[in-house]
C-alpha positions in Angstrom: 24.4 17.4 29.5 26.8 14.5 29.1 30.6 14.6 30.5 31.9 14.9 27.2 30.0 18.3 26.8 31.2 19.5 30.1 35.1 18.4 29.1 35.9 21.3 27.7 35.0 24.1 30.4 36.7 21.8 32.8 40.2 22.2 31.4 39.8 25.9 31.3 38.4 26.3 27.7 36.6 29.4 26.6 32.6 28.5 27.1 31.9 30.5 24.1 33.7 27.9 22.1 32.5 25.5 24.4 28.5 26.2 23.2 29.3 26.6 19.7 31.1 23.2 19.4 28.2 22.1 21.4 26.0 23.5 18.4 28.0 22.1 15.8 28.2 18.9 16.8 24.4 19.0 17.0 23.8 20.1 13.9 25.9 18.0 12.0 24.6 14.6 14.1 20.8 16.1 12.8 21.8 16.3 9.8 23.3 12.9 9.1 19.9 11.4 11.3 18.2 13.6 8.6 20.0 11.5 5.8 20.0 8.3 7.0 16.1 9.1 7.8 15.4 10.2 4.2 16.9 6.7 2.7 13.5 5.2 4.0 11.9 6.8 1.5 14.5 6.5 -0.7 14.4 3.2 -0.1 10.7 2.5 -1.3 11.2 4.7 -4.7 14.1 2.8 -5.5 12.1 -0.6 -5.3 9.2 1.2 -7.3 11.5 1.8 -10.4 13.6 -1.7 -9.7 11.4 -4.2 -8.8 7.9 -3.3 -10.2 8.3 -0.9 -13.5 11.6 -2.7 -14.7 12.0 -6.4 -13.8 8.4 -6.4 -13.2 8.7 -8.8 -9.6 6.0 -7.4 -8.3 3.3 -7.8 -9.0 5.0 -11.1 -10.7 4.9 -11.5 -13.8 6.3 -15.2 -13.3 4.0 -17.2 -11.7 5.0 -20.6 -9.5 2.6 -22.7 -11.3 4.6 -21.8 -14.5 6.2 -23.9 -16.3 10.6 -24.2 -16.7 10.0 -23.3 -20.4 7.7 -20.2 -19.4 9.6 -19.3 -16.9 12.9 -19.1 -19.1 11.8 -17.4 -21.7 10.4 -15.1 -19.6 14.2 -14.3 -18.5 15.7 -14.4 -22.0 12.8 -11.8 -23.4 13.4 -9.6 -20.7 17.1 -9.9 -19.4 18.0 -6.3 -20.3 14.9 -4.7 -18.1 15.5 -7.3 -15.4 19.2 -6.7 -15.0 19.3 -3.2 -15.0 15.7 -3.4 -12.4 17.3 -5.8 -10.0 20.5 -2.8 -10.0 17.7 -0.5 -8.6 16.4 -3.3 -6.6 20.0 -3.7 -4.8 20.6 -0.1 -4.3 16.9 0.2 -2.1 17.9 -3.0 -0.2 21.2 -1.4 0.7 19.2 1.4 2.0 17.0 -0.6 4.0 20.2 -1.5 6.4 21.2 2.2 6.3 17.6 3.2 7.2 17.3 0.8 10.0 20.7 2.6 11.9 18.0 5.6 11.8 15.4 3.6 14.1 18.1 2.1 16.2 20.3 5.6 17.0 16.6 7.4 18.1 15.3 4.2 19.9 19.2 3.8 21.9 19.1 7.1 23.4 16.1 6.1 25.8 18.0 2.6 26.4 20.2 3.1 29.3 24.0 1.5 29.5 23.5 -2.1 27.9 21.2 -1.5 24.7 19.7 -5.0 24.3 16.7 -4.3 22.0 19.2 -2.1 19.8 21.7 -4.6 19.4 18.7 -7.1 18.1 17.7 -4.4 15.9 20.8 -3.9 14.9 21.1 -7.7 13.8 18.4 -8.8 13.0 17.9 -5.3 10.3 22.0 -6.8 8.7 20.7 -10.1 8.2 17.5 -9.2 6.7 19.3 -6.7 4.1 21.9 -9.5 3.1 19.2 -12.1 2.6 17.4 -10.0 0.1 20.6 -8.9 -1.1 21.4 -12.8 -2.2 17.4 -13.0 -3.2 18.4 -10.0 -6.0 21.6 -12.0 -7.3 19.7 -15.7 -7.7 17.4 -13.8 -9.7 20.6 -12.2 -11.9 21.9 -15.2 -11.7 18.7 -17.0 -13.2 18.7 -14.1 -16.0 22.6 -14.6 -16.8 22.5 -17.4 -18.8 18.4 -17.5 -19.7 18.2 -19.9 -23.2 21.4 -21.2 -22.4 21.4 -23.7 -20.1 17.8 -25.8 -19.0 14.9 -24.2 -18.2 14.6 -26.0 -15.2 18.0 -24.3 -13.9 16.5 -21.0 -14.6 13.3 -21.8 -13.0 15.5 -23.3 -9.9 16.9 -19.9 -9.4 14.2 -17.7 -9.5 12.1 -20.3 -7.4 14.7 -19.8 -4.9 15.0 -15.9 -4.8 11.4 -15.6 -4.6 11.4 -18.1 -1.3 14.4 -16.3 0.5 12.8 -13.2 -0.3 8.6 -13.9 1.2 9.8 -17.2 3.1 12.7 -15.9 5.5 10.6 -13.2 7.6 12.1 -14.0 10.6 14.7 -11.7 11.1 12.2 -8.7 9.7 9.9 -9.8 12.5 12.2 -9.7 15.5 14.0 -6.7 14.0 10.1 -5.2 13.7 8.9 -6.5 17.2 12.0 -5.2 18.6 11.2 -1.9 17.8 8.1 -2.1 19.5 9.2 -3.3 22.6 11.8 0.0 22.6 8.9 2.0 22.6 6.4 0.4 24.7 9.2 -0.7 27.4 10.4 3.1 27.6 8.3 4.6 31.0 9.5 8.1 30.7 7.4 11.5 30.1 9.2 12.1 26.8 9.2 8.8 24.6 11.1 8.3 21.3 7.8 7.9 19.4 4.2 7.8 20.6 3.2 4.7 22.8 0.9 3.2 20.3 3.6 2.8 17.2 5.5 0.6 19.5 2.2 -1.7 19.1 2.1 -1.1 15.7 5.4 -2.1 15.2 4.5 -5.3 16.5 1.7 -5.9 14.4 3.9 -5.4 11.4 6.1 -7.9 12.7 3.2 -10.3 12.8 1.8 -9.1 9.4 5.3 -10.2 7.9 4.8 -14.0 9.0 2.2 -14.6 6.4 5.5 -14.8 3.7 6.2 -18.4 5.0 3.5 -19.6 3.3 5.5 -19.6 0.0 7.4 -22.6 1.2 4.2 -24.5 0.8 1.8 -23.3 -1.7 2.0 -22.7 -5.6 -1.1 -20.9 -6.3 -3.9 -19.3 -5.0 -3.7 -16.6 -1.9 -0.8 -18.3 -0.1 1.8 -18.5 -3.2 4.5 -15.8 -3.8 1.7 -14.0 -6.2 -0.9 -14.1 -3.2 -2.8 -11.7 -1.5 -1.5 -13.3 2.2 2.2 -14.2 0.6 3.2 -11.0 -1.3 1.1 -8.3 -0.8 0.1 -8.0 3.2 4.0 -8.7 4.0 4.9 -5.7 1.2 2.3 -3.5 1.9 2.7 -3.4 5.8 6.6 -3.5 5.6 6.2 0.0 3.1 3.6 2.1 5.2 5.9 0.8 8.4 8.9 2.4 6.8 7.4 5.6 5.5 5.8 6.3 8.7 8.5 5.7 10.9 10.9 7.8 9.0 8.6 10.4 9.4 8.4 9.8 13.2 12.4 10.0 13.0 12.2 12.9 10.9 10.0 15.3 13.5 12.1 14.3 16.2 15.3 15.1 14.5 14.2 18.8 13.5 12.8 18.9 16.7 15.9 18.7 18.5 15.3 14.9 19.4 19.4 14.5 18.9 21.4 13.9 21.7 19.3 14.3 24.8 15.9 13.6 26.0 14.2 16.5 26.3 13.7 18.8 22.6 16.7 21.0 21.9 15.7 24.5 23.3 17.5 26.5 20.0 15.1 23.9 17.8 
């Protein structure tokens, strides 16, 4: 029990009131971890309508070894779909921020007084969400004025989302190997997760890397329609989500709020 729990019977307050506060002030800190849990999720459906049924990004429909005139007409058939797709696309990147508060308020508690790893996660999960962010308006931007202005300026733009987006995995790395050393680091009988996601955590971190290859390679495996470019990074980066929102969600219903051990009314 923390000192702010214990403030109130100290200056003479009725300990009735004392454990219901107690109990509201759990229930309400569940159920916004419960929320911000949930946007994981959220997150990934939100990129399934956005990014894959409406602007069609992934798998792409534009290739790099496409040509400017390819590529812009590609935009000017299809602005309608692709504007109102990257809207969706926005919205789950906004949610991947939200979602990442959820892995660094359950990791924190087990931190002690100066949260490191947290603040890296923390960081690393803002700078991550405003790169793809950006990555969502160059492509807007490269739909905007499709047939227009010359090809080459729309290819330009959507060149350059498709790089920030696979080619700067650097913050998604730390922010993912971060994570893992949270858990791993953390010696105690009751952990935050189970030992060996703090591994897989790690991995995922690695398994992002393979996006870089986009700065160098136009077709085959390593371009941004590869099997090592797009789909290993995406792929790993989803289950890693889903599963640990689920992780976040048992512990939250399991009383896994403000203390370490579960919550004895749970």
């Amino acid at each position: 029990m923390s000192a702010a729990d214990l403030a109130p019977t100290s200056a003479g307050k009725d300990p009735g009131a004392l454990v219901s506060t107690k109990a509201d002030r759990r229930s309400m800190s569940r159920n916004s971890q419960l929320l911000i849990a949930w946007c994981g999720p959220a997150m990934v459906v939100l990129f399934l309508i956005g990014s894959v049924w409406l602007a069609r990004y992934f798998p792409p429909a534009i290739h790099p070894s496409d040509s400017a005139q390819q590529v812009a007409q590609y935009y000017q058939e299809n602005a309608t779909a692709i504007r109102v797709g990257l809207v969706f696309s926005c919205l789950a990147y906004a949610l991947m921020g939200v979602w990442g508060v959820c892995m660094a308020v359950q990791t924190r508690r087990k931190e002690g007084l100066f949260p490191a790893l947290t603040y890296v996660q923390l960081t690393c999960m803002a700078a991550g969400t405003a790169q793809i962010v950006v990555n969502c308006g160059l492509w807007a931007t490269a739909a905007f004025r499709a047939g227009e202005v010359s090809p080459e300026i729309t290819q330009a733009f959507n060149d350059a989302a498709y790089i920030i987006l696979l080619g700067t995995w650097m913050p998604f790395t730390i922010w993912a190997v971060a994570l893992g050393l949270n858990i791993l680091l953390d010696r105690t009988d009751t952990p935050v997760f189970p030992r060996w996601t703090g591994y897989f955590s790690i991995w995922a971190g690695v398994c992002f890397i393979p996006g870089g290859t986009v700065w160098f390679f136009k077709e085959g495996p390593f371009g941004w329609t590869g099997v090592v470019c797009l789909w290993v990074p995406f792929v790993v980066f989803g289950i890693w989500v889903l599963y640990f929102s689920y992780l976040s969600m048992r512990n939250v219903r399991g009383g896994f709020v403000h203390e370490q051990e579960p919550a004895a009314d749970s």
